[in-house]
C-alpha positions as CSV (number, residue, x, y, z in Angstrom):
1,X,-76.0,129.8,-1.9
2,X,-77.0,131.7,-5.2
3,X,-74.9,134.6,-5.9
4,X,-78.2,136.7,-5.7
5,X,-78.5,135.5,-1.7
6,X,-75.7,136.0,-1.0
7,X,-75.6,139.2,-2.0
8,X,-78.9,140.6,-0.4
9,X,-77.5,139.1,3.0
10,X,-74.3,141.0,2.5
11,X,-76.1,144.1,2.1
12,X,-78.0,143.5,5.2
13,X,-74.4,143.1,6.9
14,X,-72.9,146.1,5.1
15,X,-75.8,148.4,6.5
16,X,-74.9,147.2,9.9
17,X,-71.2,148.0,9.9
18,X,-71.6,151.2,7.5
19,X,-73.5,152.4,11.0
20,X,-71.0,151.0,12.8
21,X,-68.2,153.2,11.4
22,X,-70.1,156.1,11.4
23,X,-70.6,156.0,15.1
24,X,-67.1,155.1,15.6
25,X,-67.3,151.4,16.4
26,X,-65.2,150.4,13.9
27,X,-62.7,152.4,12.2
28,X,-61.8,152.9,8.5
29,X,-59.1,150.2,7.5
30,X,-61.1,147.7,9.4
31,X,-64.1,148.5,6.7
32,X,-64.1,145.5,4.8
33,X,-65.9,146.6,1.7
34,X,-64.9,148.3,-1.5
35,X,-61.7,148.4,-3.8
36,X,-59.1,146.1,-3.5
37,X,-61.3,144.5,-0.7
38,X,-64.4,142.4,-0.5
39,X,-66.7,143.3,-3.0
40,X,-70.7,142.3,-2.5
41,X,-71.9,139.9,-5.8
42,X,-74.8,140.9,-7.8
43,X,-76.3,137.9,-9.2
44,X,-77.9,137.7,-13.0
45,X,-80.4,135.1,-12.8
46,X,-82.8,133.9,-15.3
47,X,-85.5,136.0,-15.6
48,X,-88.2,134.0,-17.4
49,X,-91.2,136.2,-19.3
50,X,-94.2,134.2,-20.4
51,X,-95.6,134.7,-23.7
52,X,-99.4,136.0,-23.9
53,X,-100.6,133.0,-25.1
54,X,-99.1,131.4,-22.1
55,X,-100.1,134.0,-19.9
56,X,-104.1,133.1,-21.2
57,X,-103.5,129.5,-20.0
58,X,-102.6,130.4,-17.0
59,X,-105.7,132.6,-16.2
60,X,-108.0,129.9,-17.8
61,X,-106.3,127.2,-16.1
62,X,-108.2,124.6,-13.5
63,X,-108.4,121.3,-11.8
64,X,-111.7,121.8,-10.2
65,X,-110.1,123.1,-6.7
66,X,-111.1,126.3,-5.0
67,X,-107.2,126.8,-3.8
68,X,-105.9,126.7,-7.1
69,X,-108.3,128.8,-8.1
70,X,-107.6,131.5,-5.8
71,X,-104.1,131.6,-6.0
72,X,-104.2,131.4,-9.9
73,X,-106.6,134.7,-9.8
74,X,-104.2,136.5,-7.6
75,X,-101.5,136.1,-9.7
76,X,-103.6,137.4,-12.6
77,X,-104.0,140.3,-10.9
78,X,-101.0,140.6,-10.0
79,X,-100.2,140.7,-13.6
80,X,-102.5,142.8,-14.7
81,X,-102.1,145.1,-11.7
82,X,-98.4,146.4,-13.8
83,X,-96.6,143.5,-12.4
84,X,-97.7,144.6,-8.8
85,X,-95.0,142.3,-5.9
86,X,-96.8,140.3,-3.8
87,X,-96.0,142.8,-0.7
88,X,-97.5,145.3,-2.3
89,X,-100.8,143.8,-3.6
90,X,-101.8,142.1,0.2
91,X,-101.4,145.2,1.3
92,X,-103.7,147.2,-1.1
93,X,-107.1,149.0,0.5
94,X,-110.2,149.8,-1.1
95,X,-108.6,153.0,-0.1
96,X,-106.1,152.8,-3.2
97,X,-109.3,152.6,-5.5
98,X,-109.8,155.9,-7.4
99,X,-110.9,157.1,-10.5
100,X,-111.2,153.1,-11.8
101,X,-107.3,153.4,-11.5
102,X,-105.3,151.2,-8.5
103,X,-102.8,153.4,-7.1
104,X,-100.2,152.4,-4.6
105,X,-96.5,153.2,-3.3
106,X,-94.1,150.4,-4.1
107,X,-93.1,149.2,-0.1
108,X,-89.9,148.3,-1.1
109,X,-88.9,152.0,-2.9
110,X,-90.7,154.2,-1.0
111,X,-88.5,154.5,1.6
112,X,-85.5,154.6,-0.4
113,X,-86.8,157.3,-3.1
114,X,-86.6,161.2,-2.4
115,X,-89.9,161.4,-4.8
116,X,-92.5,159.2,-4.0
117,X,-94.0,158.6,-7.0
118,X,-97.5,156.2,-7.2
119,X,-98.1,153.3,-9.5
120,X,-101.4,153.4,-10.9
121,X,-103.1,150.7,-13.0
122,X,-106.4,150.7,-15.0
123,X,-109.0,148.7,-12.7
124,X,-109.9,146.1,-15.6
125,X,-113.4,144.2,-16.0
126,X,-110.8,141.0,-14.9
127,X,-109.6,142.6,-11.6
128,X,-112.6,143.8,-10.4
129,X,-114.3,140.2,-10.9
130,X,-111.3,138.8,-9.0
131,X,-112.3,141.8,-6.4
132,X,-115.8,140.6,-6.2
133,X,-114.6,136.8,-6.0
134,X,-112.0,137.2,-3.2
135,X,-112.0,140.3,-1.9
136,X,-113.7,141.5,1.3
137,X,-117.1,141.6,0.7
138,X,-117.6,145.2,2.8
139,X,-115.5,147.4,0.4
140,X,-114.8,149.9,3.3
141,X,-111.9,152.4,2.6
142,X,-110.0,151.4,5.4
143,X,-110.1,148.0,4.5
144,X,-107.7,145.7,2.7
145,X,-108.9,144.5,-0.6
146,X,-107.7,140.9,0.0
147,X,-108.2,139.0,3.2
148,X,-105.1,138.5,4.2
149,X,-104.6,141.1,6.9
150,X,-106.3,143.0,8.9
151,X,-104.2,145.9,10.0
152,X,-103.7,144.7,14.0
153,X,-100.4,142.7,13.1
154,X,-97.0,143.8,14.0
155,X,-94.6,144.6,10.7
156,X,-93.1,141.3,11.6
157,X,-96.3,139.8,11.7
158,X,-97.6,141.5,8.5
159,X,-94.0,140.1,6.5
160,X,-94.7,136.7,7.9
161,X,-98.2,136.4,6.7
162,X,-97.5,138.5,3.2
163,X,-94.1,135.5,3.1
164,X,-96.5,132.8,4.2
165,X,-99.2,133.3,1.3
166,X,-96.6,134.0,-1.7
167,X,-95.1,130.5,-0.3
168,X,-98.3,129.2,-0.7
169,X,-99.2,130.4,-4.2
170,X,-95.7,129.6,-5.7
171,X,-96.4,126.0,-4.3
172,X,-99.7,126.1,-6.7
173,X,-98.1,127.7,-9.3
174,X,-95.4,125.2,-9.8
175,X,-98.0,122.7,-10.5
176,X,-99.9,124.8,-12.8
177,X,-96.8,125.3,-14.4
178,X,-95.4,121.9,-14.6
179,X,-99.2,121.1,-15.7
180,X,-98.9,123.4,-18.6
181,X,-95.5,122.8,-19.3
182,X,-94.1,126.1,-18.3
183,X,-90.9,126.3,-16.6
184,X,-90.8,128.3,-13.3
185,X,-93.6,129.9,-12.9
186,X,-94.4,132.2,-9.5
187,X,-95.3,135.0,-8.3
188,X,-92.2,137.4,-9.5
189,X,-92.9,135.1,-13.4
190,X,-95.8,137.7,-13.0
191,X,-94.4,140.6,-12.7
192,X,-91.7,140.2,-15.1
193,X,-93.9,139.2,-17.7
194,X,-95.6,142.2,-17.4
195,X,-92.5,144.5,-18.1
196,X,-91.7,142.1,-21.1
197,X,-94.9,142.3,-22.9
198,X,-95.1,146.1,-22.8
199,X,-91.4,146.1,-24.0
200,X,-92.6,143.3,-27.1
201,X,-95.7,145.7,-27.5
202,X,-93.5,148.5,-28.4
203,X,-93.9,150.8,-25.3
């Protein structure tokens, strides 16, 4: 396994028995974390940042198919959207919509954060004709944008179906990318490319 694995796992595990000590399951010197004891890696893995020429390929990019299509304009959006996760972007209503702004709560912060602070991102001419394309065509409030979910499923239901369609569009996006001759690209290339460009930009 990749250093990064194996470190999320072990965080997973340390959770677990950081509970367990605290309830008196397990006691002190059988803690197996920390100093002089096993400490949890933190991978440093490539993190690849398209350029914006390359970014423009992408977004123009087809072979004709509806699927390819789909998945390449979400993640555009996502892009666009400041680099908005997967997670987060599936689960977006028409709700989050204000102002011509797209404001949302990172999932995987929010819980972890005293302040909850909201992202918000300009609502460009591009993502509202993605919208239009693939979104849910009744625009209710309560509604998601994309229709992915509809708000019955159980959390493990909602992660398996938010897992199943990033699979899905990192499948695509590996043969866009090998297509265009760029190296890795998925869903997080997004994201990170985002960060990067504002950083080149000056900001």
């Amino acid at each position: 396994r990749a250093y990064t694995t194996i470190g999320m796992y072990c965080r997973a595990i340390r959770s677990v028995i950081n509970e367990a000590k605290r309830v008196g399951i397990i006691k002190e010197n059988q803690y197996p974390f920390g100093n002089g004891k096993y400490e949890i890696p933190t991978g440093a893995g490539r993190k690849l940042a398209l350029t914006l020429q390359q970014i423009k390929s992408v977004a123009n990019y087809t072979d004709g198919k509806e699927t390819t299509e789909k998945y390449r304009d979400l993640w555009f959006f996502s892009y666009l959207c400041n680099g908005i996760n997967f997670a987060d972007m599936l689960t977006l209503k028409y709700s989050n919509i204000r102002n011509g702004e797209i404001c949302f709560l990172r999932a995987k912060t929010t819980r972890t954060s005293k302040v909850k602070k909201e992202v918000c991102a300009v609502l460009t001419p591009e993502m509202n004709a993605i919208i239009q394309k693939w979104g849910n065509k009744s625009q209710k409030q309560d509604e998601y944008i994309f229709k992915y979910l509809t708000g019955k499923e159980t959390p493990f239901e909602e992660k398996d179906v938010i897992k199943a369609v990033t699979k899905l569009c990192n499948k695509r996006l590996k043969k866009i990318g090998t297509t265009l001759g760029i190296e890795s690209l998925s869903t997080y290339t997004a994201r990170h490319s985002y960060a990067t460009v504002l950083k080149r930009s000056g900001a």
